[in-house]
Biopython code that builds the backbone (N, CA, C, O; Angstrom):
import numpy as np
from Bio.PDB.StructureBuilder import StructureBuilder

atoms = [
    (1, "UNK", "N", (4.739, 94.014, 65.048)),
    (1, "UNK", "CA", (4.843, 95.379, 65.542)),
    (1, "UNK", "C", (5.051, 95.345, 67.054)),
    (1, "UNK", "O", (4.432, 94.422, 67.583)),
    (2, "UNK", "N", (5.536, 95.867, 67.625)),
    (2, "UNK", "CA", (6.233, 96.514, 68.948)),
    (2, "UNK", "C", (5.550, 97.805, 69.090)),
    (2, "UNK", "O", (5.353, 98.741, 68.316)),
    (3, "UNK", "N", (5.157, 97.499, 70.684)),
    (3, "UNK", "CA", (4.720, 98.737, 71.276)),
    (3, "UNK", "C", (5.799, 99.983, 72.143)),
    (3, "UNK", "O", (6.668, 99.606, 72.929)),
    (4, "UNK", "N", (5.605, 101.153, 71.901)),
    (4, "UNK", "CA", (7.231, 101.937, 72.182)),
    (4, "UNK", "C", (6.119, 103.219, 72.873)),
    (4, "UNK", "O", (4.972, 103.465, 72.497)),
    (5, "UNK", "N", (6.800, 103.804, 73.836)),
    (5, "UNK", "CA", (6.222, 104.760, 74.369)),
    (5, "UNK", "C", (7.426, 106.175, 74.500)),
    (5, "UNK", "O", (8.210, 106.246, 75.447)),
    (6, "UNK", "N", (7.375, 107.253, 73.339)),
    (6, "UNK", "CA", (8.191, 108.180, 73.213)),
    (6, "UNK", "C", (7.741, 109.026, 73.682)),
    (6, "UNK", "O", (6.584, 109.317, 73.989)),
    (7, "UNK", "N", (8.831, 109.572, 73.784)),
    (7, "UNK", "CA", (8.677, 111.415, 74.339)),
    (7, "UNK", "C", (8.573, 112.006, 73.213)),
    (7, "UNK", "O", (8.958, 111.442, 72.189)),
    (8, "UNK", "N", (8.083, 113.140, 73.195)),
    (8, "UNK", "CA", (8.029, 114.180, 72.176)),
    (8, "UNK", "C", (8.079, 115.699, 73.046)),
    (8, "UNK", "O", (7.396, 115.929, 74.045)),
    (9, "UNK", "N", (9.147, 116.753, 72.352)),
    (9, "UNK", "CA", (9.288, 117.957, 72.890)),
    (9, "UNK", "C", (8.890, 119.086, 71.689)),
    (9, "UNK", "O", (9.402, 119.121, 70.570)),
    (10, "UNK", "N", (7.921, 119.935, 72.172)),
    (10, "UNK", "CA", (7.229, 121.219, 71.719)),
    (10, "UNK", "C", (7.524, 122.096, 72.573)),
    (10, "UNK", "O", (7.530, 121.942, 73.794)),
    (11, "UNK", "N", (7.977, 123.786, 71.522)),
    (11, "UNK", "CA", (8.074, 124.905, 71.862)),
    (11, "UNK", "C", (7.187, 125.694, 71.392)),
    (11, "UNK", "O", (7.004, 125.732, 70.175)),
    (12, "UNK", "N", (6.428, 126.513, 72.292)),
    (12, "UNK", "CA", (5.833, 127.727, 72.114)),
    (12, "UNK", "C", (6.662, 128.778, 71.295)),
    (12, "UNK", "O", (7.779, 129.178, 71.624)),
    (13, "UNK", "N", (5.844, 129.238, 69.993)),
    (13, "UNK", "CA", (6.426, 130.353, 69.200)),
    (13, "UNK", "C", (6.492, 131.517, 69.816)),
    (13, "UNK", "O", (7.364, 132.350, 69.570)),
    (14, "UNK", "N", (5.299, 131.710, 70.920)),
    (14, "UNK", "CA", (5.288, 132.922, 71.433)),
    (14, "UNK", "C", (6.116, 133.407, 72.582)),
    (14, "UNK", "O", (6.711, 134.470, 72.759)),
    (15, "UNK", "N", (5.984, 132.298, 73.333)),
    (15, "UNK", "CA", (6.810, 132.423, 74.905)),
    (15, "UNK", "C", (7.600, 131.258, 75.045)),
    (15, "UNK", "O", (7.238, 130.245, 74.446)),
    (16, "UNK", "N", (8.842, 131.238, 75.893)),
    (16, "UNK", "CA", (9.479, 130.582, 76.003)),
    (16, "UNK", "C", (8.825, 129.698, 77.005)),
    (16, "UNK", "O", (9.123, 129.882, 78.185)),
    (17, "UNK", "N", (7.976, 128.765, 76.700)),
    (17, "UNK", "CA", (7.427, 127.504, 77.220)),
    (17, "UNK", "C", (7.416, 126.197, 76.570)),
    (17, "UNK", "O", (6.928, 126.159, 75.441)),
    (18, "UNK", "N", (7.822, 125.227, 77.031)),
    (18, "UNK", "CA", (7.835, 123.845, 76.600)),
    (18, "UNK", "C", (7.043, 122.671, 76.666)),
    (18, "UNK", "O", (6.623, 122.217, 77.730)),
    (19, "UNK", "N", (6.805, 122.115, 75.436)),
    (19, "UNK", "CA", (5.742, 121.045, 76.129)),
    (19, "UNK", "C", (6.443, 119.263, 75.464)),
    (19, "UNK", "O", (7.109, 118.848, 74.515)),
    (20, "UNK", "N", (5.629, 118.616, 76.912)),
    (20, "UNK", "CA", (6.322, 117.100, 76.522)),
    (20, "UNK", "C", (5.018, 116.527, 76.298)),
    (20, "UNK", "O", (3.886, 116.828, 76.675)),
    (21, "UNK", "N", (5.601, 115.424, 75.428)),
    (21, "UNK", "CA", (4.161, 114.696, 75.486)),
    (21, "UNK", "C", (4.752, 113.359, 75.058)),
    (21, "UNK", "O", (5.826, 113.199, 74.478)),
    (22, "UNK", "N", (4.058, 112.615, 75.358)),
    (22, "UNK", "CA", (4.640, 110.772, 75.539)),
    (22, "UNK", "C", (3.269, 110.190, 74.900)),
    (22, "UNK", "O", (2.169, 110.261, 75.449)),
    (23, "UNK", "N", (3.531, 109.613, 73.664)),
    (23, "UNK", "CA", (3.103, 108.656, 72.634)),
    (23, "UNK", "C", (3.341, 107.468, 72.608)),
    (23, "UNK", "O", (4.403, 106.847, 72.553)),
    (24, "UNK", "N", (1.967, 107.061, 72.665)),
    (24, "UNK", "CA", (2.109, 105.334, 71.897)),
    (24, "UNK", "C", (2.280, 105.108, 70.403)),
    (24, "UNK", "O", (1.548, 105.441, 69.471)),
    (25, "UNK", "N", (3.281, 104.543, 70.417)),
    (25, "UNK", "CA", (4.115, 104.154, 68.971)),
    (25, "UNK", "C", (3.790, 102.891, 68.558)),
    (25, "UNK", "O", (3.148, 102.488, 69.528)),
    (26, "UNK", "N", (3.809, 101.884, 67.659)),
    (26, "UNK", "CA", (3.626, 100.246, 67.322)),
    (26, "UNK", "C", (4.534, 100.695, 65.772)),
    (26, "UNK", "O", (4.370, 101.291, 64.708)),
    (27, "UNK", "N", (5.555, 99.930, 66.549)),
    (27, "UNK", "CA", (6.377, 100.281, 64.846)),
    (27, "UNK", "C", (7.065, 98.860, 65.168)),
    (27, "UNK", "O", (7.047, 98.402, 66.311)),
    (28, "UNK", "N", (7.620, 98.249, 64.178)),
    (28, "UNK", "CA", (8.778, 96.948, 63.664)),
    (28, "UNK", "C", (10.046, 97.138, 65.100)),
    (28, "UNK", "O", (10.312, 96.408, 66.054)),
    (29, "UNK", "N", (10.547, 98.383, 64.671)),
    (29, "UNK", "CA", (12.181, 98.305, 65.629)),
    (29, "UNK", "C", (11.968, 99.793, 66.099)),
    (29, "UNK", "O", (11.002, 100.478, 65.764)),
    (30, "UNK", "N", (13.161, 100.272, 67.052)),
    (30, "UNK", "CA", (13.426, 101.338, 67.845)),
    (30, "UNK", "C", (13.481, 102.743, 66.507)),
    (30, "UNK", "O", (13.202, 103.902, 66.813)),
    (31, "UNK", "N", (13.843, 102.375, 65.222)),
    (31, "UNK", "CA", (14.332, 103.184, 64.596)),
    (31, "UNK", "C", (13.006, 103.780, 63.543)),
    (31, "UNK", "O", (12.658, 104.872, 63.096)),
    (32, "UNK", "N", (12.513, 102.296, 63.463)),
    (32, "UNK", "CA", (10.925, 103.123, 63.389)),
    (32, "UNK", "C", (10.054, 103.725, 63.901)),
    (32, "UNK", "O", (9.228, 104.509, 63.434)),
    (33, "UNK", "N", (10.241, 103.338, 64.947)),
    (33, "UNK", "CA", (9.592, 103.589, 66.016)),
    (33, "UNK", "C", (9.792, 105.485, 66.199)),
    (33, "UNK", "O", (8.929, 106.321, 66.469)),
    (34, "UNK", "N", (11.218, 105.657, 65.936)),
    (34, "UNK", "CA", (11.855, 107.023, 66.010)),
    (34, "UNK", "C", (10.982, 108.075, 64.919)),
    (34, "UNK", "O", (10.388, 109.130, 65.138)),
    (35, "UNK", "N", (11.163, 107.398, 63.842)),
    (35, "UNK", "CA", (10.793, 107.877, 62.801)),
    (35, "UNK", "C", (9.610, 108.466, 62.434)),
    (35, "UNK", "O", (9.345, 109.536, 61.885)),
    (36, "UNK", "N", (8.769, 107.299, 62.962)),
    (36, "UNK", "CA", (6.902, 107.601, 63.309)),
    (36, "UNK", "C", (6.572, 108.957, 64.324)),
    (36, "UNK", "O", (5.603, 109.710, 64.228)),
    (37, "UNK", "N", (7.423, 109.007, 65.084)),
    (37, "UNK", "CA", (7.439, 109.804, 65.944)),
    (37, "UNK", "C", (7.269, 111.052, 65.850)),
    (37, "UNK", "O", (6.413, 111.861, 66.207)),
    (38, "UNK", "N", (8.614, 111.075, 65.094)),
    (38, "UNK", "CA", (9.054, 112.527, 64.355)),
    (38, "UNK", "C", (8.272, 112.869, 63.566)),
    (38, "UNK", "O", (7.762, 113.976, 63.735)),
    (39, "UNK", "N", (7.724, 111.749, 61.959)),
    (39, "UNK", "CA", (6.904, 112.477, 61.786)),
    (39, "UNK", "C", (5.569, 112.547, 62.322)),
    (39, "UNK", "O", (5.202, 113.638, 61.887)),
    (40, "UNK", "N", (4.686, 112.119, 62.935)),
    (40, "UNK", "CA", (4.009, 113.240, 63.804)),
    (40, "UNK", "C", (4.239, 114.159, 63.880)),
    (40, "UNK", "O", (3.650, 114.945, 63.138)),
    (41, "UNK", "N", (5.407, 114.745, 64.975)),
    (41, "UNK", "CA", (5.476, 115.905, 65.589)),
    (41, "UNK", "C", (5.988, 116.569, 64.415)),
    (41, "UNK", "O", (5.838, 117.784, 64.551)),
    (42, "UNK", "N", (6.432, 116.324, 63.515)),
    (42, "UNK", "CA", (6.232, 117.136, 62.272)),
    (42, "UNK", "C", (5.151, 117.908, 61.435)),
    (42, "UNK", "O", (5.185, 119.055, 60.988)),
    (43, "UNK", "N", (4.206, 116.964, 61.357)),
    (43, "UNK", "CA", (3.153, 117.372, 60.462)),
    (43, "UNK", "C", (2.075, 117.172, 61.699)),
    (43, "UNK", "O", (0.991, 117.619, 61.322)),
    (44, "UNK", "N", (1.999, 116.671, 63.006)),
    (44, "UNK", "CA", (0.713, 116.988, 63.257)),
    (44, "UNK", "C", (0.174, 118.572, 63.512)),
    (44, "UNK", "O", (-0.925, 118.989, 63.145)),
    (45, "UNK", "N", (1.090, 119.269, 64.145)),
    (45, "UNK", "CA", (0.673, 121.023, 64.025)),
    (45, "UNK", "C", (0.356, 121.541, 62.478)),
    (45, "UNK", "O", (-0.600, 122.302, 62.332)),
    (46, "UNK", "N", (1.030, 121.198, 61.481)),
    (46, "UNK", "CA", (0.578, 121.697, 60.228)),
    (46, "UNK", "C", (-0.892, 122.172, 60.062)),
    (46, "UNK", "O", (-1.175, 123.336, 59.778)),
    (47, "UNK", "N", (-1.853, 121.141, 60.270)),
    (47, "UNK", "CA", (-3.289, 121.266, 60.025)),
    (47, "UNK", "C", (-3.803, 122.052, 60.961)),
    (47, "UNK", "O", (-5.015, 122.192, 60.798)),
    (48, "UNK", "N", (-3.317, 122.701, 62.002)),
    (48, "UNK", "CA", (-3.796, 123.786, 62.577)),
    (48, "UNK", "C", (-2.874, 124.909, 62.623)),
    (48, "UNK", "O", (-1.798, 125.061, 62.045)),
    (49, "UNK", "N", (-3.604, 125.782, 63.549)),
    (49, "UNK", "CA", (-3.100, 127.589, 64.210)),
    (49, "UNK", "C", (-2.564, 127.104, 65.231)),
    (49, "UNK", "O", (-3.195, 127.560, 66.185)),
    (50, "UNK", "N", (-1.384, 126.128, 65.759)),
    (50, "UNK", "CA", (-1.216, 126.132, 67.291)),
    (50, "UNK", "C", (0.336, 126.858, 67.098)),
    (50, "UNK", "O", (1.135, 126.846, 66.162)),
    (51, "UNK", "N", (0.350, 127.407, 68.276)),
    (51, "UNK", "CA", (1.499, 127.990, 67.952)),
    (51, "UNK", "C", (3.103, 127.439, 68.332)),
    (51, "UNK", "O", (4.225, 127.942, 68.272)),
    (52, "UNK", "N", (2.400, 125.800, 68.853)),
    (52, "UNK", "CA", (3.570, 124.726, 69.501)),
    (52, "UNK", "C", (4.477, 124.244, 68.308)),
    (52, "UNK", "O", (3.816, 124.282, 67.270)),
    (53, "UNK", "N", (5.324, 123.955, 68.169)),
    (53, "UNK", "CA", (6.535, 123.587, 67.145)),
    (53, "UNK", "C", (7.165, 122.675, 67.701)),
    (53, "UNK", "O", (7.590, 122.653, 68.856)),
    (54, "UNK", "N", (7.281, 121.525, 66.522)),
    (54, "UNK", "CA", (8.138, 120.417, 67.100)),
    (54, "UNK", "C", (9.139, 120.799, 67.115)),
    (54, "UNK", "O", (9.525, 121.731, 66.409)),
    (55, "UNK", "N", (10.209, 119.834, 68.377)),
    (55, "UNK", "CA", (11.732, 120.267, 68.163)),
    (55, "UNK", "C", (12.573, 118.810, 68.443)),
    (55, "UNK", "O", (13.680, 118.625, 67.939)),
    (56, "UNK", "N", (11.908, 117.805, 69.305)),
    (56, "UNK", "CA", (12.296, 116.730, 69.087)),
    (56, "UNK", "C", (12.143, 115.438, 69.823)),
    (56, "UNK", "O", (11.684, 115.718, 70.930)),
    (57, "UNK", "N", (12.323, 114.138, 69.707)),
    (57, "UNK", "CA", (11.956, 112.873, 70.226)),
    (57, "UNK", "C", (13.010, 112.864, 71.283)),
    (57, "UNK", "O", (14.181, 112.944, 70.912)),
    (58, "UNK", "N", (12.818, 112.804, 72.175)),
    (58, "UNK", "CA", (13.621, 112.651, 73.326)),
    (58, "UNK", "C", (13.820, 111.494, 74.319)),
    (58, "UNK", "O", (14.683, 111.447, 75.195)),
    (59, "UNK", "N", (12.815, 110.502, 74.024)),
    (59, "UNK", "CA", (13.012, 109.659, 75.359)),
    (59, "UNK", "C", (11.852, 108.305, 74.052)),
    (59, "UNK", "O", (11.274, 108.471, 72.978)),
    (60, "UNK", "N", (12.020, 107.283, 74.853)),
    (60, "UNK", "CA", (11.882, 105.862, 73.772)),
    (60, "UNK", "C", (11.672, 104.837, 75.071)),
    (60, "UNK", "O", (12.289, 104.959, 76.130)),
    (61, "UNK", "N", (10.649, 103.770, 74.779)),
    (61, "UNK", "CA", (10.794, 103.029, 76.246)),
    (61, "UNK", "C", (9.968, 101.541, 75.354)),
    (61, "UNK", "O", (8.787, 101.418, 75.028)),
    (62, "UNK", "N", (10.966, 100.716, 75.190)),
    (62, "UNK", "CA", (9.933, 99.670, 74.689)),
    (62, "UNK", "C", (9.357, 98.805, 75.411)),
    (62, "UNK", "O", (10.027, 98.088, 76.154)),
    (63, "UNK", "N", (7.483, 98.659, 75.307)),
    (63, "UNK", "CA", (7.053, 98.194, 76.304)),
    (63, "UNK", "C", (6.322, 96.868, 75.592)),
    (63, "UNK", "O", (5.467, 96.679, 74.727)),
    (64, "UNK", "N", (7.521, 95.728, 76.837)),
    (64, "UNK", "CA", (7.167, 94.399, 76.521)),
    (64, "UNK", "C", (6.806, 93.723, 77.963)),
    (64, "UNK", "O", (6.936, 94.340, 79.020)),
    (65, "UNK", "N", (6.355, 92.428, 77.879)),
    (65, "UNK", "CA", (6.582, 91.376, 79.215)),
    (65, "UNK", "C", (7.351, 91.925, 80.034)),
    (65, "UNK", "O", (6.836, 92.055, 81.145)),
    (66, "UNK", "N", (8.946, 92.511, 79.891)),
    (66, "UNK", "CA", (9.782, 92.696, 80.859)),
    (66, "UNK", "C", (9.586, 94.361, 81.125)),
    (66, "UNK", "O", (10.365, 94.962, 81.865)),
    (67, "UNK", "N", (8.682, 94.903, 80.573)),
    (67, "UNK", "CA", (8.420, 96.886, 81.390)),
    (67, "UNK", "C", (7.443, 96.928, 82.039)),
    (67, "UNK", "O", (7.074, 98.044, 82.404)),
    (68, "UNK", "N", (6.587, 95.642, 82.466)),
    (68, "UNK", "CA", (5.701, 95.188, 83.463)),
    (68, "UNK", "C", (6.460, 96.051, 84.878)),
    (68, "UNK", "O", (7.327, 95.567, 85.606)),
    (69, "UNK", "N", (5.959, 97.191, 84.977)),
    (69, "UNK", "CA", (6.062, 98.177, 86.355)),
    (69, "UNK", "C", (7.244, 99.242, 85.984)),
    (69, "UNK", "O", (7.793, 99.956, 86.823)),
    (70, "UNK", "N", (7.488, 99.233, 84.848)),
    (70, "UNK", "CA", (8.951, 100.190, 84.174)),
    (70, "UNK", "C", (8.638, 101.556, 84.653)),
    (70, "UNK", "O", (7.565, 101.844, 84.122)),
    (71, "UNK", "N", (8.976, 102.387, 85.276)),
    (71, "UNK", "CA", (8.919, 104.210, 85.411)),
    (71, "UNK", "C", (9.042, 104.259, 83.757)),
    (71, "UNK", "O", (9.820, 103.789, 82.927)),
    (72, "UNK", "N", (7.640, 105.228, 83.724)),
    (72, "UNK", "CA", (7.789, 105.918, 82.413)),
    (72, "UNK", "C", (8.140, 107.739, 82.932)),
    (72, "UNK", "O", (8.636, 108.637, 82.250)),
    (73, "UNK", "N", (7.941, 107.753, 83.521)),
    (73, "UNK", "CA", (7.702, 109.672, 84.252)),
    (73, "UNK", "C", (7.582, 109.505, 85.780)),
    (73, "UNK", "O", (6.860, 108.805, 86.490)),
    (74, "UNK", "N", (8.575, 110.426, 86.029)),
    (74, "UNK", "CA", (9.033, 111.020, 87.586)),
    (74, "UNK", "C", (8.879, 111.882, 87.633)),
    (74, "UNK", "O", (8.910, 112.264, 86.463)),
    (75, "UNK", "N", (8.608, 113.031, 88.509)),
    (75, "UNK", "CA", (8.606, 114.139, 88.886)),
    (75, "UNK", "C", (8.622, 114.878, 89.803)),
    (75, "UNK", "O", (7.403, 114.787, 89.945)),
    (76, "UNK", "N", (8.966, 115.700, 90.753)),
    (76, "UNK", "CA", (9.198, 116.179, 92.023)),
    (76, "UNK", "C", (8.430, 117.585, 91.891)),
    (76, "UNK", "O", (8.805, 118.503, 91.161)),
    (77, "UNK", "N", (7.213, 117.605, 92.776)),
    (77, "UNK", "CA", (6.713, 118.635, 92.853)),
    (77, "UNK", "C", (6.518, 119.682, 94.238)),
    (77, "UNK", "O", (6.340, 119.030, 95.267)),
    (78, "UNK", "N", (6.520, 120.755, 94.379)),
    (78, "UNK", "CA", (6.837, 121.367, 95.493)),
    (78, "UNK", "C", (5.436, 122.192, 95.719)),
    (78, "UNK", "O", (4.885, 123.032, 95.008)),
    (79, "UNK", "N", (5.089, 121.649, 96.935)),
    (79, "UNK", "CA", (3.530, 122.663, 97.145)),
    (79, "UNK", "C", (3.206, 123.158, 98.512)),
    (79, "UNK", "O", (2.845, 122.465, 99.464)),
    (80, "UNK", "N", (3.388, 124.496, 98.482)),
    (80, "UNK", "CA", (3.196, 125.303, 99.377)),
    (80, "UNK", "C", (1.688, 124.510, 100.799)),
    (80, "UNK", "O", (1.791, 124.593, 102.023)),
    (81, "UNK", "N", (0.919, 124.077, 100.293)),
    (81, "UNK", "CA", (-0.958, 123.830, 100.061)),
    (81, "UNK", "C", (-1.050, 122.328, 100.370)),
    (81, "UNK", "O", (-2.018, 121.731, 99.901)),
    (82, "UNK", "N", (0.034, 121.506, 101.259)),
    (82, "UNK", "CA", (-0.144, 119.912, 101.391)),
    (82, "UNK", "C", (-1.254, 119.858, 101.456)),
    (82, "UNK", "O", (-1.693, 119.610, 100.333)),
    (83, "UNK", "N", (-2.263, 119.984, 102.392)),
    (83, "UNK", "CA", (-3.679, 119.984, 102.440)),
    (83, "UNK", "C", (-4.427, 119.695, 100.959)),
    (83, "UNK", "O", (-4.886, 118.618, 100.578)),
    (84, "UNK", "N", (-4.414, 120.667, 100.413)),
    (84, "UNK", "CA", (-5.075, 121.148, 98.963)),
    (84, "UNK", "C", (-4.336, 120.158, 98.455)),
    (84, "UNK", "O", (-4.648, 119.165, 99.112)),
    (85, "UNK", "N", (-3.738, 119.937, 97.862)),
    (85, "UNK", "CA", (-2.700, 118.845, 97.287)),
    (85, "UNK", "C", (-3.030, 117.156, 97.395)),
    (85, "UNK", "O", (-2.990, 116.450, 96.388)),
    (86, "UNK", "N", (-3.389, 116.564, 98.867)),
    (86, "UNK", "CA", (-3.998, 115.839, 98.963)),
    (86, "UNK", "C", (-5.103, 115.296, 98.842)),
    (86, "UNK", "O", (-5.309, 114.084, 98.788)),
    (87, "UNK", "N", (-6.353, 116.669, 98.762)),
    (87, "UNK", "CA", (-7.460, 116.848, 97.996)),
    (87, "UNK", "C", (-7.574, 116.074, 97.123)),
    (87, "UNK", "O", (-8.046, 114.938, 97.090)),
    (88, "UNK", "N", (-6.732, 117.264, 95.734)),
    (88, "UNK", "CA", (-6.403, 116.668, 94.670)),
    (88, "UNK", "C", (-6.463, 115.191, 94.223)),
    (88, "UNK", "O", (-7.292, 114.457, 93.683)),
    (89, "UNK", "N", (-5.494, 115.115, 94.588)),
    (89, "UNK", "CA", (-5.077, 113.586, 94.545)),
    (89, "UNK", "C", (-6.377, 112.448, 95.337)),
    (89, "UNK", "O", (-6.409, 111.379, 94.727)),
    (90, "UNK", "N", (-6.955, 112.482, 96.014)),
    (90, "UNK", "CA", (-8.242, 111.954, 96.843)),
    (90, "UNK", "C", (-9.247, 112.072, 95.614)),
    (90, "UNK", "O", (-9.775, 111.083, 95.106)),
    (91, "UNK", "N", (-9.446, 113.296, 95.214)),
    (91, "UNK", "CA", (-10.130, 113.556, 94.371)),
    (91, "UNK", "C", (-10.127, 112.774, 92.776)),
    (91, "UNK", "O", (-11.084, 112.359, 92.123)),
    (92, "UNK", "N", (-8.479, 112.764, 92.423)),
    (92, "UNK", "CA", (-8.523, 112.111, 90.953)),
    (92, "UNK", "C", (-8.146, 110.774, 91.074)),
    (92, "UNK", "O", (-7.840, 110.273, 89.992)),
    (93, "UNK", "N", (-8.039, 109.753, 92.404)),
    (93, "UNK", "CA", (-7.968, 108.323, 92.167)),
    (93, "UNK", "C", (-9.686, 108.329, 92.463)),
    (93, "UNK", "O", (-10.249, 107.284, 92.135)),
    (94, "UNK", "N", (-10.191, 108.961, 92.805)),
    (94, "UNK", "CA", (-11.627, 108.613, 93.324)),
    (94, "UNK", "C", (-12.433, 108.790, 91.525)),
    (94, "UNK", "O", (-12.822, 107.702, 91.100)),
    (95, "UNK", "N", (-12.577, 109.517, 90.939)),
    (95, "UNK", "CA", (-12.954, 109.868, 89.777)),
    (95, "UNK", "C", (-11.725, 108.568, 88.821)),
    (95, "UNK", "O", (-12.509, 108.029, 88.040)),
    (96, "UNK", "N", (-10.804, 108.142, 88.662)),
    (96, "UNK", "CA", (-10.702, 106.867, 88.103)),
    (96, "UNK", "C", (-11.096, 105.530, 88.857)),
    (96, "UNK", "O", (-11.411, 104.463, 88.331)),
    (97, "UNK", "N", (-11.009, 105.825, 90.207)),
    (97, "UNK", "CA", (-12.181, 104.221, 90.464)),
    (97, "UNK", "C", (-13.499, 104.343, 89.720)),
    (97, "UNK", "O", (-13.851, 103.354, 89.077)),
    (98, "UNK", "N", (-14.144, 105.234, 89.718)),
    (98, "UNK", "CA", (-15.162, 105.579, 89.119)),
    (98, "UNK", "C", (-15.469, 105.032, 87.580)),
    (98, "UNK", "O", (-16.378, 104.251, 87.299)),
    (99, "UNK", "N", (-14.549, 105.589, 86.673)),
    (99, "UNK", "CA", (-14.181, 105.343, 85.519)),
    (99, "UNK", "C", (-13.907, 104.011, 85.311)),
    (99, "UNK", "O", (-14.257, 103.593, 84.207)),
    (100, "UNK", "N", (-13.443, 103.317, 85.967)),
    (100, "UNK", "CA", (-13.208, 102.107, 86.038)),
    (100, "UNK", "C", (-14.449, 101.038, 86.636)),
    (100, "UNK", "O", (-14.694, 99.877, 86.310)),
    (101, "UNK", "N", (-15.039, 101.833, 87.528)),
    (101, "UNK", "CA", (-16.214, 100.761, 88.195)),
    (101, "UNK", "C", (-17.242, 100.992, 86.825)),
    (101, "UNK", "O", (-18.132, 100.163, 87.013)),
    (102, "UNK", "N", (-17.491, 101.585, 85.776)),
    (102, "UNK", "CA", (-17.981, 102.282, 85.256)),
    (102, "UNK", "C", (-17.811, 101.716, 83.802)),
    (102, "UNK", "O", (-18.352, 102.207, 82.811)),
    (103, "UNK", "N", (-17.050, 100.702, 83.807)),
    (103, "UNK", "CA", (-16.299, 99.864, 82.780)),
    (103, "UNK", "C", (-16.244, 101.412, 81.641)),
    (103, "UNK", "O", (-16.658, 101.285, 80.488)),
    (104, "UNK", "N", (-15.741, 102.692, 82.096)),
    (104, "UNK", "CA", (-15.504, 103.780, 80.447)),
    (104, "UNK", "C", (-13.878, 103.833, 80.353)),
    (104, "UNK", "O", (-13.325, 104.171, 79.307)),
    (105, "UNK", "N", (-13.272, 103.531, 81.337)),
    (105, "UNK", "CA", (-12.283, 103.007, 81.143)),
    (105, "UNK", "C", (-11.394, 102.295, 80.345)),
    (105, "UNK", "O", (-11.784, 101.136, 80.479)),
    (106, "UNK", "N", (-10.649, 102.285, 79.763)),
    (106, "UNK", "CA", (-9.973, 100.769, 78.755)),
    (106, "UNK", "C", (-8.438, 101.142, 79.185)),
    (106, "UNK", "O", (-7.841, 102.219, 79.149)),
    (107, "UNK", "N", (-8.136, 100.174, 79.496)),
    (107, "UNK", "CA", (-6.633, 99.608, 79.772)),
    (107, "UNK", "C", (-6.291, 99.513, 78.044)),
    (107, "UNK", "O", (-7.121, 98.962, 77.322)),
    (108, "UNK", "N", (-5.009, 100.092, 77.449)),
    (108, "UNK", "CA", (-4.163, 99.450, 76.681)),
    (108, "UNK", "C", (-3.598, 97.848, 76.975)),
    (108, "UNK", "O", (-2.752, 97.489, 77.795)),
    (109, "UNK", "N", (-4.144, 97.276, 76.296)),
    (109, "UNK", "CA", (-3.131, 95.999, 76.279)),
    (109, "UNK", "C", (-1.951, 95.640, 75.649)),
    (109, "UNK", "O", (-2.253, 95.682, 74.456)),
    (110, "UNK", "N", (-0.762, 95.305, 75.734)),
    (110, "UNK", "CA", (0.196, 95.364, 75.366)),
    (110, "UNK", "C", (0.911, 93.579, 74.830)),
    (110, "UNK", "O", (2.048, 93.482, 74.368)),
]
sb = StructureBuilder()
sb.init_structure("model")
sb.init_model(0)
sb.init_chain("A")
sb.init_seg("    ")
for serial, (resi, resn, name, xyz) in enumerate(atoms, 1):
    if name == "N":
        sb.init_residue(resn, " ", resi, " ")
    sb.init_atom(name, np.array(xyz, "f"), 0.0, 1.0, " ", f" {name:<3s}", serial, name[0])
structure = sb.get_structure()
């Protein structure tokens, strides 16, 4: 088994909002890997009231020896609040050193 890290895309029934979400996969090849995917985002909303709907696998990243430092997610964010912003960020590597000095942490191994 091979470890694969997909995208998955959900739409709100109610409002036009979108959601991504990136899964760890362990399937044989890329095409299983696809497959597993989908169904998830198929049947995992079934068993509840959410009102998110799958719509589709979008992005695939197989992570071996050679995705040692691979970009999985980029993003460009714009904030009025640099100050506040840096907070933030001060704030949530400080709360994972923590987590980590704290051994509650677990690294995936790959």
């Amino acid at each position: 088994m091979k470890p694969y890290l997909v995208r998955l895309m959900y739409q709100c029934a109610a409002t036009p909002q979108y959601q991504e979400q990136w899964r760890f996969i362990l399937a044989d090849d890329a095409h299983c890997a696809y497959s597993k995917a989908t169904h998830i985002g198929l049947h995992e909303g079934r068993h509840t009231q959410s009102p998110w709907q799958f719509r589709s696998v979008t992005g695939m990243l197989l992570l071996d020896e050679n995705a040692d430092g691979a970009e999985c997610l980029a993003q460009v964010q714009q904030h009025t609040n640099t100050e506040k912003m840096e907070q933030q960020l001060q704030q949530q590597q400080a709360a994972l050193l923590a987590h980590i000095a704290e051994e509650k942490y677990r690294m995936l191994q790959v």
